[in-house]
C-alpha positions as CSV (number, residue, x, y, z in Angstrom):
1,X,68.1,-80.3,-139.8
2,X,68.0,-84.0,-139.6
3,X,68.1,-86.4,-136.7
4,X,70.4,-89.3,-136.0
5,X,67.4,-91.6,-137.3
6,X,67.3,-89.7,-141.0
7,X,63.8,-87.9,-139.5
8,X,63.9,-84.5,-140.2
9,X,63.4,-82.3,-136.8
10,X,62.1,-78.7,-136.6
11,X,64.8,-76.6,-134.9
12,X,64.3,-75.3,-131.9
13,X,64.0,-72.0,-131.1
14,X,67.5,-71.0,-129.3
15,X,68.5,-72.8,-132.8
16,X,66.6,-70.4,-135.2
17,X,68.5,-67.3,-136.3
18,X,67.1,-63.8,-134.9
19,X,67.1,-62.5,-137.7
20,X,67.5,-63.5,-141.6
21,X,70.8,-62.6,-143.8
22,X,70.5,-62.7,-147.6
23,X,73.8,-61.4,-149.4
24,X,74.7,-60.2,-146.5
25,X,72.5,-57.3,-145.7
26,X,70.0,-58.0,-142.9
27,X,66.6,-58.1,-143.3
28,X,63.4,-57.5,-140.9
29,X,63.4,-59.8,-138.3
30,X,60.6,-63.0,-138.7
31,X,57.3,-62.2,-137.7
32,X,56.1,-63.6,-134.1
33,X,53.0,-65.0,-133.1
34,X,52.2,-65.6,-129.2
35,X,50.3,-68.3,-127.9
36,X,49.4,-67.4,-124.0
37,X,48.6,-70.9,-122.2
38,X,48.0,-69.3,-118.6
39,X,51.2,-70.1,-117.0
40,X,53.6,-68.4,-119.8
41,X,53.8,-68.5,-123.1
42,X,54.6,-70.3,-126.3
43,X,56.8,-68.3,-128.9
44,X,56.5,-68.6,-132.9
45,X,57.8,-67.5,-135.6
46,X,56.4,-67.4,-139.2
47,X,58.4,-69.1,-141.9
48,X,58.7,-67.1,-144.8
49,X,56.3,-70.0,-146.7
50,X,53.1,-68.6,-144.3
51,X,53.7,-71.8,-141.6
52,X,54.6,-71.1,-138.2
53,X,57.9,-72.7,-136.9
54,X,57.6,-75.4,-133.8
55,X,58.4,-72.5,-131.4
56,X,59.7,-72.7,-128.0
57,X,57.6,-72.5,-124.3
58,X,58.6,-69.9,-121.6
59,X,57.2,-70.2,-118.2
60,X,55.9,-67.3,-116.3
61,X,59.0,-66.9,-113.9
62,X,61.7,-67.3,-117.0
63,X,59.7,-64.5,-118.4
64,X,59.5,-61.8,-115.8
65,X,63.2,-61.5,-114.3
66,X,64.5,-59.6,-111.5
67,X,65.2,-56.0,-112.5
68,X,68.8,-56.2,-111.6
69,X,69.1,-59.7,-114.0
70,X,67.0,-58.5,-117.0
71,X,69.9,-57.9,-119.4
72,X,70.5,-61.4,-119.5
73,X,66.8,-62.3,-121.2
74,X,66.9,-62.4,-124.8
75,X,65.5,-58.7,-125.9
76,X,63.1,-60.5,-128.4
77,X,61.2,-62.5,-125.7
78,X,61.2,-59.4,-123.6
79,X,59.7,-58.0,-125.9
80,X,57.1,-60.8,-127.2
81,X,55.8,-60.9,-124.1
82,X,55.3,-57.6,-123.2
83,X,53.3,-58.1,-126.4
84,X,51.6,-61.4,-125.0
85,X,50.3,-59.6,-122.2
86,X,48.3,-57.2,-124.1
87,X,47.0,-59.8,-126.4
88,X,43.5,-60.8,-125.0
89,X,42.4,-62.9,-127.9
90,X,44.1,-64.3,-131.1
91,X,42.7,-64.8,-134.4
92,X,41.3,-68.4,-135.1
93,X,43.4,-68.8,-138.3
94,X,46.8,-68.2,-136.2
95,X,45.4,-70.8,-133.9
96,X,44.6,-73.3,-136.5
97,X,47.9,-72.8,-138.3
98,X,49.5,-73.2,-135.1
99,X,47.6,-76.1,-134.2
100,X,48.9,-77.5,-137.5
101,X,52.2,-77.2,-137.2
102,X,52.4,-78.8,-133.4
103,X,49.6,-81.2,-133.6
104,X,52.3,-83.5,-132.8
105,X,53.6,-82.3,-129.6
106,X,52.1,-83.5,-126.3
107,X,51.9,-80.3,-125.1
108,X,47.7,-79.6,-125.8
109,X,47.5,-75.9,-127.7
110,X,44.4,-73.9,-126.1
111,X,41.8,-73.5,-127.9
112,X,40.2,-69.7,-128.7
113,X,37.5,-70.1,-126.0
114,X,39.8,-70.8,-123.3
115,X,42.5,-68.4,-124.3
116,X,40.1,-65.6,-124.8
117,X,39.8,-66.2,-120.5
118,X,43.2,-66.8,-120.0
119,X,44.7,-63.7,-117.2
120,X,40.5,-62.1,-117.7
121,X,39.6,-61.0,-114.0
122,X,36.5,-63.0,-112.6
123,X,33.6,-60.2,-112.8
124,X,30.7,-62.1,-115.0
125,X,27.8,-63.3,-113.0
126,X,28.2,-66.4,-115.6
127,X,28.8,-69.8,-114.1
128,X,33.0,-70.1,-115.1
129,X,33.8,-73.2,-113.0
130,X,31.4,-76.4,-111.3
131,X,32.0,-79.1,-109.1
132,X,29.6,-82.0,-108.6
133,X,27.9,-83.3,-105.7
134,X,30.6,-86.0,-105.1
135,X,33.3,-83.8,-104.8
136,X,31.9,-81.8,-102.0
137,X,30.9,-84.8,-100.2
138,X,34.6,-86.5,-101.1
139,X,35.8,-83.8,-99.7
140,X,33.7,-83.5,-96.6
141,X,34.3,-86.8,-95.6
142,X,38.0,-85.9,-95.7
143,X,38.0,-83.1,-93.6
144,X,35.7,-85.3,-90.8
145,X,38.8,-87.5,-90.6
146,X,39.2,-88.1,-87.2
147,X,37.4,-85.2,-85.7
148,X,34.5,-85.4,-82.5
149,X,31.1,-85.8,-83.1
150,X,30.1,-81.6,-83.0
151,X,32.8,-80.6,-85.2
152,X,32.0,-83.5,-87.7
153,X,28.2,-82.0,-87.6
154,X,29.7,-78.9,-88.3
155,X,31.1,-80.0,-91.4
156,X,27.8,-81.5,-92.6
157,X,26.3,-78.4,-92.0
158,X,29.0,-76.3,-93.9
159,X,28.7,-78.9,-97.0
160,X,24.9,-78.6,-97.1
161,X,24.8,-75.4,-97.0
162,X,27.5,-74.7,-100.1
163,X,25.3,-77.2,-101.8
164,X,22.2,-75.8,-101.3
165,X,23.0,-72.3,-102.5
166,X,25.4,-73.3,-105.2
167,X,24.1,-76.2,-107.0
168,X,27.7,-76.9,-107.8
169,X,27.8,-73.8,-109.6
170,X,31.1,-71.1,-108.8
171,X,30.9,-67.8,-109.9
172,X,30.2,-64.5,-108.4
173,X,26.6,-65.3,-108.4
174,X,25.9,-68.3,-106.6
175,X,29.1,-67.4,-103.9
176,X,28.0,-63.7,-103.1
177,X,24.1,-65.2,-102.5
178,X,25.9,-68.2,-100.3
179,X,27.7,-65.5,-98.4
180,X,24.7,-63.3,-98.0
181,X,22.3,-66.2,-97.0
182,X,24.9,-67.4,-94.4
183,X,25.4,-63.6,-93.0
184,X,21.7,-63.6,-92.4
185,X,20.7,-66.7,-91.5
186,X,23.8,-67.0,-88.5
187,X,24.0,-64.4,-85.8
188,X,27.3,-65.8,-84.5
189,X,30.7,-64.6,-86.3
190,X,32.0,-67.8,-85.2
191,X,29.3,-69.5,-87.5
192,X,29.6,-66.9,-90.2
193,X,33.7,-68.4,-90.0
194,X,32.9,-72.1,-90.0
195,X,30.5,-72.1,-93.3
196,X,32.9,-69.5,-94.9
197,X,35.8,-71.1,-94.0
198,X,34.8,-74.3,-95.6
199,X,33.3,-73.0,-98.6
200,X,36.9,-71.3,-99.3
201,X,38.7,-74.5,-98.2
202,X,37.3,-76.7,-100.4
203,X,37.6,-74.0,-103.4
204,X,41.6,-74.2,-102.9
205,X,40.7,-78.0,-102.6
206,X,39.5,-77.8,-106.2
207,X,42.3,-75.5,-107.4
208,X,44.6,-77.7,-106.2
209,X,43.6,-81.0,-107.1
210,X,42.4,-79.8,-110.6
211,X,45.3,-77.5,-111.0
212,X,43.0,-75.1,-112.1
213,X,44.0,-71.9,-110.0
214,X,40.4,-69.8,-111.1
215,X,38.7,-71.6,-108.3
216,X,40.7,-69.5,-105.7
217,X,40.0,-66.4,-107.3
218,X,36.7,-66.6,-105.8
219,X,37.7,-66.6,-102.6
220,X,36.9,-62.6,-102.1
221,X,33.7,-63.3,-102.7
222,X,33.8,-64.8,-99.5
223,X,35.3,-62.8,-97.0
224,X,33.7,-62.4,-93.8
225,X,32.6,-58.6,-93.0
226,X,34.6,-56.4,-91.2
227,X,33.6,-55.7,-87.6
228,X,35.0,-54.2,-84.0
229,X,34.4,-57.4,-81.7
230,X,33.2,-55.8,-77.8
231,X,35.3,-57.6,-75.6
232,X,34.0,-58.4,-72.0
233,X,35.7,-58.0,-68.8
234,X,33.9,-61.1,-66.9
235,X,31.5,-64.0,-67.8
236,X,27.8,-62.8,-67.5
237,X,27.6,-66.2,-65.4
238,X,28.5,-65.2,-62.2
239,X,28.4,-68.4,-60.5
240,X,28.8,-68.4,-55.9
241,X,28.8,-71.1,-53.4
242,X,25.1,-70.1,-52.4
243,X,23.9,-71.1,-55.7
244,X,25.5,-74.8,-55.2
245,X,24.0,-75.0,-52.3
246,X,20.6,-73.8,-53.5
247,X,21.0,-77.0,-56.0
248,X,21.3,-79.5,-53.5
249,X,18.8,-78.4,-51.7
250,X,16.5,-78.7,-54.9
251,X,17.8,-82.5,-55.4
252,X,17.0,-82.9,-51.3
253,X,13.3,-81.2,-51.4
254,X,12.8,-84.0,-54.8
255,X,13.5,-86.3,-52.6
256,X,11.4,-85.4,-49.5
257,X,8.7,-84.9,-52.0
258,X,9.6,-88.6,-53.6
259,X,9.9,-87.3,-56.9
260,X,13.1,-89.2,-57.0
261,X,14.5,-92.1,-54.8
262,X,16.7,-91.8,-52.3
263,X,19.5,-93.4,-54.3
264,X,18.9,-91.3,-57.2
265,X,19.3,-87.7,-54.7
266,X,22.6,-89.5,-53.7
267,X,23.8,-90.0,-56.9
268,X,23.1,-86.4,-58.1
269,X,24.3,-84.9,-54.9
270,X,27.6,-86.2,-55.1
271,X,27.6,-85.2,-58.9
272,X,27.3,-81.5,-57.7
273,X,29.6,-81.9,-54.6
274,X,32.2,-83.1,-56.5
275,X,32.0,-81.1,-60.1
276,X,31.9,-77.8,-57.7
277,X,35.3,-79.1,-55.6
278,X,37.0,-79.7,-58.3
279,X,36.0,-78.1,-61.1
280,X,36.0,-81.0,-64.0
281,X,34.8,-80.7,-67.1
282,X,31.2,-82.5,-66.8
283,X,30.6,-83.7,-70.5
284,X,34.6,-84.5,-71.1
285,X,35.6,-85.8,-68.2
286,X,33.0,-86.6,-65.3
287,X,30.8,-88.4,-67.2
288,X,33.9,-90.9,-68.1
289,X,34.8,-91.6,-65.0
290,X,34.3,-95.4,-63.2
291,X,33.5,-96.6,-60.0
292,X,36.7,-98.5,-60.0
293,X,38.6,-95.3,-59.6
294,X,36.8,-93.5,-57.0
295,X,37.5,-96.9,-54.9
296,X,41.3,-96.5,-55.7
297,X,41.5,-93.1,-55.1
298,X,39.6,-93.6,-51.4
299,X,42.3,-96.0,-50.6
300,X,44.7,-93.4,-49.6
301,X,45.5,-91.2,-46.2
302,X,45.6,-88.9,-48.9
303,X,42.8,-89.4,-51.8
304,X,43.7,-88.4,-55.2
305,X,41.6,-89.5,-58.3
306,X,43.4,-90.3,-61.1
307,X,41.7,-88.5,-64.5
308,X,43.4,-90.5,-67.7
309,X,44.2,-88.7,-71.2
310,X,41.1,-90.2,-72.8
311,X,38.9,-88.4,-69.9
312,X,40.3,-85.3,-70.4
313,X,39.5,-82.7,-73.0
314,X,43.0,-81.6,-73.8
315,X,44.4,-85.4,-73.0
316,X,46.3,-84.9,-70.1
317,X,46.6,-87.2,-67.5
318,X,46.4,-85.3,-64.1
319,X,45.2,-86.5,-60.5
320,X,42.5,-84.4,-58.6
321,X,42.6,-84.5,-55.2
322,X,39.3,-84.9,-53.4
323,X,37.9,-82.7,-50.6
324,X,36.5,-84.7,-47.4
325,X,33.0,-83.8,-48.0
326,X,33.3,-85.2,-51.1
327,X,34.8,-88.5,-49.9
328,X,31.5,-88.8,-47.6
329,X,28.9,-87.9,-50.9
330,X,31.5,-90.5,-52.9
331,X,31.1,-93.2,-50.3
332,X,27.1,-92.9,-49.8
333,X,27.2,-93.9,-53.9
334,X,29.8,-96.8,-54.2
335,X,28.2,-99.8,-52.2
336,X,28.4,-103.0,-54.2
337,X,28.6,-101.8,-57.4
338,X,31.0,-102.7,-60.7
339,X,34.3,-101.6,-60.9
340,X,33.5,-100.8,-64.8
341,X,30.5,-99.0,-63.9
342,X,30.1,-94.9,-64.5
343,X,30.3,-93.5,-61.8
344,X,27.5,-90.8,-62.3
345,X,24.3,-90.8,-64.0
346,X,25.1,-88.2,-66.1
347,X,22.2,-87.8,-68.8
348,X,19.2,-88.9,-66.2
349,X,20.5,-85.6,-64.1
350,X,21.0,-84.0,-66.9
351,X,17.4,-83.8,-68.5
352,X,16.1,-83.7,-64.4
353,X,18.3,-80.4,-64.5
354,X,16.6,-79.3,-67.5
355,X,12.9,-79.2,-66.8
356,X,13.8,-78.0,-63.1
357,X,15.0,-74.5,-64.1
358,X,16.5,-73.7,-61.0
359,X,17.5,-70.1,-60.9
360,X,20.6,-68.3,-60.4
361,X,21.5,-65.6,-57.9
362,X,23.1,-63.1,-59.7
363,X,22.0,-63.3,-63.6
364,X,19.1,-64.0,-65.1
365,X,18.9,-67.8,-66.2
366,X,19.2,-71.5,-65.2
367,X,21.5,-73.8,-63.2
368,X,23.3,-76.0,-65.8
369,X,26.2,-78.5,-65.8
370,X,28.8,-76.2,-67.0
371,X,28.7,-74.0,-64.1
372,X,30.0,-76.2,-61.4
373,X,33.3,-75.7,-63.4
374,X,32.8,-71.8,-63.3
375,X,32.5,-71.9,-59.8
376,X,35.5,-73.7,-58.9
377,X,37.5,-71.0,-61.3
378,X,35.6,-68.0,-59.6
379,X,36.0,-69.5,-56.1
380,X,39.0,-70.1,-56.5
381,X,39.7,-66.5,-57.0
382,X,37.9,-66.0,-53.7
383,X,40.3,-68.3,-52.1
384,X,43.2,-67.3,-53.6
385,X,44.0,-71.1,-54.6
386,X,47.5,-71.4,-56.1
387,X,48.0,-70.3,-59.5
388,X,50.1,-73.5,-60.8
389,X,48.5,-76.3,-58.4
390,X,44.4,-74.7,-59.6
391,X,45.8,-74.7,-63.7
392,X,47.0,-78.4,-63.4
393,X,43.4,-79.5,-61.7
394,X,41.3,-78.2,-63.7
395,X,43.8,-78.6,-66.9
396,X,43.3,-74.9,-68.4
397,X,46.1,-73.0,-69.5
398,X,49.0,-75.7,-69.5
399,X,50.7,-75.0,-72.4
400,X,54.1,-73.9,-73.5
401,X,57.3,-75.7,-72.5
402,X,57.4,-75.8,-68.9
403,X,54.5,-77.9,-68.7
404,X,55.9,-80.3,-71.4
405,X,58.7,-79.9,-70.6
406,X,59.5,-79.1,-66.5
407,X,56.7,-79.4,-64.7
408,X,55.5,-82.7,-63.0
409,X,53.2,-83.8,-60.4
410,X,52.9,-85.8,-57.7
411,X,50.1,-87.2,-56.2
412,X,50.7,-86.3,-52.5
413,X,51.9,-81.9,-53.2
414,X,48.7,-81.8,-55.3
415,X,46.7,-82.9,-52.9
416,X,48.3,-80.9,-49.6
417,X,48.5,-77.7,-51.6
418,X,45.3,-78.3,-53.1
419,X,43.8,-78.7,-49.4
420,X,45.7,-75.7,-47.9
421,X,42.8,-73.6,-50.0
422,X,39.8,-75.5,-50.4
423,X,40.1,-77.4,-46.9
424,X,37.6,-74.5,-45.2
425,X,35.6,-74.7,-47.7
426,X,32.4,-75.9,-47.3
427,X,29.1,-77.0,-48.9
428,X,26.0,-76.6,-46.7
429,X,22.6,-77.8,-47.1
């Protein structure tokens, strides 16, 4: 055959005759030599001169039809590549010759080491596959994109742990000891998930970006176990107004004692009053909040703070309405001070709360921050505080469309329903 330009051009392969006619009688069909490149295969067929013929590629998808289609797929590919998939190595000559023949042709021919592990399952401890240093830490710094501080020292964590027990080696080796190490060294099955999680993430990473799909198959090397998870009924922090009160009595006695000033047992008393009435997160959204808005929100018949979406976990804006007795702790803190200012000392009363160790009533353990929010959920069962009006306070379980979508506050209902519970509630000391 020769091309428009007087070069002569190897037929292709739907141009090649299936089989051979010499004075008419037909002869045995050309010999075929298969080339399997991972993703399908290449066809050939020897010249009658020894040389293979240019051949022609078939992906994996043209080769593997539906069962109900199958008659229209050429019987001699069908039949190649049931043939192809029982090769598991060919011959170095019928490589070479091959190689010969399309030297030419952009598409790369394997060579014998790779096509000896072409559609092998991964079983040999021997390294297969690597990845360097940089590529985990590429790809760390990707995945910290954006997120808060813990889960970004969770990633580090994750990343240094692949390293350390990998080397940037993958293979069954180096991922089962990863897996075991992390079982071991983690009691938490929500830890055992984070570091396998993000060992098996960045492995599709690598298959992906590499387009090398071996790095996924892996993956089962690090599965999590199998286990039955206990659920429990109720927190073991069983949190009651007594033990609030048994707090503020501690920060009072401090005082009286003078191991802190009298503007400091303000300050943490009106930390306390306030977390426990209405239940805000302390880390997320307390420790945010300004003097300016306590002194807006005390401007009304009606006070009503007004929490913004960068002081709230879950970024809602909502108002929380505040309780009398914690207007009169509010006000004994305001005085003079800047409108810019936090309104709390958060991380003094934190670390006083810490080597205090005041006890609680009804488990075994310490006072700590995050209980003032527990006992405005479990008082609030006591109380039997509005389903709707208690969610939108404290910002827990408002999702789905009629929050998005329906529901919207005003300042005013949410603070009259709000006091129709909480008003006979009191804190005493």
């Amino acid at each position: 055959m020769v091309a428009d330009d007087g070069e002569k051009k190897l037929p292709t392969f739907k141009e090649l005759p299936t089989s051979a006619k010499s004075d008419e009688n037909e002869k045995e069909p050309p010999e075929t030599v298969i080339v399997d490149y991972g993703g399908g295969i290449i066809v050939h067929s020897r010249r009658p001169d020894g040389s293979l013929d240019e051949g022609h590629e078939f992906s994996t998808d043209e080769l593997i039809p539906d069962e109900d289609e199958d008659a229209g797929v050429d019987e001699r590919i069908r039949k190649a590549w049931k043939k192809a998939k029982k090769i598991k190595t060919l011959d170095v000559e019928t490589l070479e010759a091959a190689q010969d023949i399309l030297e030419a042709d952009s598409r790369p021919l394997l060579s014998a080491e790779r096509t000896q592990k072409t559609h092998l399952p991964v079983t040999s401890d021997a390294p297969e596959l690597s990845f360097s240093k940089s590529d985990l830490d590429n790809y760390a710094a990707l995945r910290k994109e954006k997120l808060a501080k813990k889960s970004q020292l969770w990633i580090d964590r994750d990343a240094t742990e692949l390293w350390e027990f990998t080397k940037g080696e993958v293979s069954q080796r180096s991922l089962t000891t990863l897996r075991q190490n992390v079982l071991s060294k983690y009691q938490s099955a929500d830890s055992h998930s984070k570091v396998l999680s993000f060992a098996t993430s960045f492995l599709k990473f690598l298959a992906t970006t590499r387009s090398e799909p071996r790095y996924q198959s892996f993956s089962p090397y690090l599965e999590r176990p199998k286990t039955v998870k206990v659920r429990k009924n109720v927190t073991e922090r069983i949190v009651i107004k007594e033990d609030i009160e048994n707090v503020l009595r501690y920060i009072r006695n401090a005082e009286e004692h003078r191991d802190i000033s009298a503007e400091r047992s303000a300050h943490y008393a009106a930390f306390i009053t306030f977390g426990a009435f209405t239940g805000q997160r302390t880390d997320a959204t307390m420790k945010k909040l300004t003097v300016g808005q306590f002194r807006e929100a005390l401007q009304s018949d009606k006070p009503v703070l007004t929490v913004k979406p960068s002081q709230d976990k879950i970024r809602m804006e909502h108002y929380v309405p505040l309780h009398p007795q914690v207007v009169k702790a509010m006000e004994a803190v305001l005085g003079d001070r800047k409108n810019k200012e936090s309104a709390f000392g958060y991380h003094s009363f934190q670390m006083w709360l810490k080597r205090q160790k005041i006890p609680m009533s009804h488990f075994k353990g310490h006072f700590v921050l995050g209980d003032l929010r527990k006992f405005a959920e479990q008082q609030g069962d006591v109380i039997e505080w509005e389903p709707t009006n208690r969610a939108y306070i404290l910002t827990h379980g408002v999702s789905g469309v009629q929050w998005s979508h329906y529901k919207h506050a005003r300042p005013e209902p949410v603070y009259d329903i709000y006091m129709k519970y909480w008003g006979e509630v009191s804190l005493k000391i």
